[in-house]
Residue, then its C-alpha position, 0 to 999 in steps of 0.5 A: x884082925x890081920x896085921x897088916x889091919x893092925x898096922x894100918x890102925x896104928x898108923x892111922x891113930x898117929x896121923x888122926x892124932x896130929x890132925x886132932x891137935x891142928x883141929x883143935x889149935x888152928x880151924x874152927x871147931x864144926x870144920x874139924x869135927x866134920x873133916x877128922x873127928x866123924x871119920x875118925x869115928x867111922x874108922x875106929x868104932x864102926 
């Protein structure tokens, strides 16, 4: 992994990490899994 990949990565972590919290605060529950939760997903793991 390059470093520019890494500090994509952690940029990415902190945007997801907000997203996850105004999914979870503000609209419903399917919304936020298929706008942030699965992309999430697909960036991280796959």
């Amino acid at each position: 992994m390059t470093i520019a990949n890494r500090l994509n990565k952690k940029y990415l972590n902190k945007k997801y990490k907000n997203l996850l919290i105004e999914g979870i605060n503000g609209s419903g529950k399917t919304t936020f899994l298929r706008k942030i939760y699965i992309p999430f997903i697909i960036n991280n793991f796959l």
